[in-house]
N, C-alpha and C positions, 0 to 999 in steps of 0.2 A: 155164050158170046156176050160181051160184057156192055152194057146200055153206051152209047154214043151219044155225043149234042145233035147228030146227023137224023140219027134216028128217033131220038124225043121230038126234034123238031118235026118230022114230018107225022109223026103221032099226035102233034099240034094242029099241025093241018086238015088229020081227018076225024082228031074226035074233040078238037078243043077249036074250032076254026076262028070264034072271037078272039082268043087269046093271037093265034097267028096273024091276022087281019090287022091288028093293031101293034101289031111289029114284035113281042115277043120272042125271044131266041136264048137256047141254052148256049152258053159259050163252052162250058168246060161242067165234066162232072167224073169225082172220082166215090170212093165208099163214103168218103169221110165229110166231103164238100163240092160244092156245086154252083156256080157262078149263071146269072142271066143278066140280058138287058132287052130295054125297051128305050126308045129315042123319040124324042115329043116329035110328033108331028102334026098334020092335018086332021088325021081319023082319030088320035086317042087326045086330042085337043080339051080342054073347057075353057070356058067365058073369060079366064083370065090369065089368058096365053101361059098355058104351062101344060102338063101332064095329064088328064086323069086320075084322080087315086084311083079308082079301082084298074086302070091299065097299072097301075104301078104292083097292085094287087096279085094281079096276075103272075106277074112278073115275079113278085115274092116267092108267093105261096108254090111256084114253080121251080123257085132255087131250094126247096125244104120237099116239097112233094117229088121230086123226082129221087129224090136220094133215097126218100119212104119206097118207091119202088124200085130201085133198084137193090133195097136191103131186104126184100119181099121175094126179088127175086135170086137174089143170093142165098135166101136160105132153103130153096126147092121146096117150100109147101106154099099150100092156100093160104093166103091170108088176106083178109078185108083191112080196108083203108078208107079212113074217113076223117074229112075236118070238122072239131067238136066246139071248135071255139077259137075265134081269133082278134087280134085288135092292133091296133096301129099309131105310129105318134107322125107328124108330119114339119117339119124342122125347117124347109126352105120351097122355094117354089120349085118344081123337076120339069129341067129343061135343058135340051140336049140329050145326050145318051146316057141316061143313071143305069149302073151295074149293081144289082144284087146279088150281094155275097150270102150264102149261110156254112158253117160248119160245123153243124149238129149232127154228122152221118151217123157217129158212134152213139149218138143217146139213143137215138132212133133203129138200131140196131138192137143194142140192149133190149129196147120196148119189144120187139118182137123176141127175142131170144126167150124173154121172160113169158110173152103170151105161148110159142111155142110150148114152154117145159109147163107152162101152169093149165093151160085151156081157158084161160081167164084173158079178157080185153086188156089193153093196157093203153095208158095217155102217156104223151110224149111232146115236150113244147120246143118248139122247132123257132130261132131267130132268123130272119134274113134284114140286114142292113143293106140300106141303097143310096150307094152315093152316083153326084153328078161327075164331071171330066175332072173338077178340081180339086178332087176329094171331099169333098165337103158334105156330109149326113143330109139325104133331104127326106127320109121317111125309115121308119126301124116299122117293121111289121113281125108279130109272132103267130105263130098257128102252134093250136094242140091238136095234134095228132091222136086217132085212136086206131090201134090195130087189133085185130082179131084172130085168132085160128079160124077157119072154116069149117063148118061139119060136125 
């Protein structure tokens, strides 16, 4: 049965519940790519009325991390998942609903196909861009992915 926004989100609620608390939500996700947002408000607030980064964080690493697992689970074996490294640019202040897009399904794919056939870990650098309502860039975040065979 193939992962849901329905179902990541409620997977949010009971193992990631910061991320859900501060409004976090997959909009869409297929093999390939994976859309979220988060909408400034009150709780993911700081000092200068805008966003959080680290809620926007969330929010990211959420549009590349779920795709890691759903390519994990597309290929029916074990495999470990872990963020090794990541960094961020910050363009505008985030306010209102910024959507984070990423469409690195197929690297990240790859990355396992290759830990698969080899038994060797593999890295995988994952984008997600977050723009506001106007289009407009207000944070590019990348994670590198590391996957593993299990066992």
């Amino acid at each position: 049965m193939p992962m849901t926004p329905s179902k990541i989100n409620t997977f949010l609620l009971f193992k990631l519940p910061s991320a859900y608390l501060t409004g976090v939500r997959v909009k869409s996700i297929s093999e390939t790519s994976c859309i979220t947002t988060a909408k400034h408000r009150w709780i993911n607030q700081n000092p200068f009325k805008s966003m959080f980064w680290a809620v926007q964080g969330m929010a990211a690493e959420l549009s590349t991390g779920a795709m890691v697992m759903t390519q994990i689970r597309n290929s029916n074996a074990a495999v470990s998942m872990l963020v090794a490294n990541n960094n961020a640019t910050f363009t505008k202040k985030a306010k209102g609903r910024i959507t984070f897009s990423c469409s690195d399904g197929d690297l990240i794919k790859e990355a396992i196909s290759k830990a698969l056939k080899t038994g060797e870990g593999q890295t995988c650098w994952m984008r997600s861009e977050g723009k506001d309502a106007n289009g407009d860039v207000v944070s590019i975040f990348n994670f590198e992915w590391t996957v593993k065979k299990k066992g």
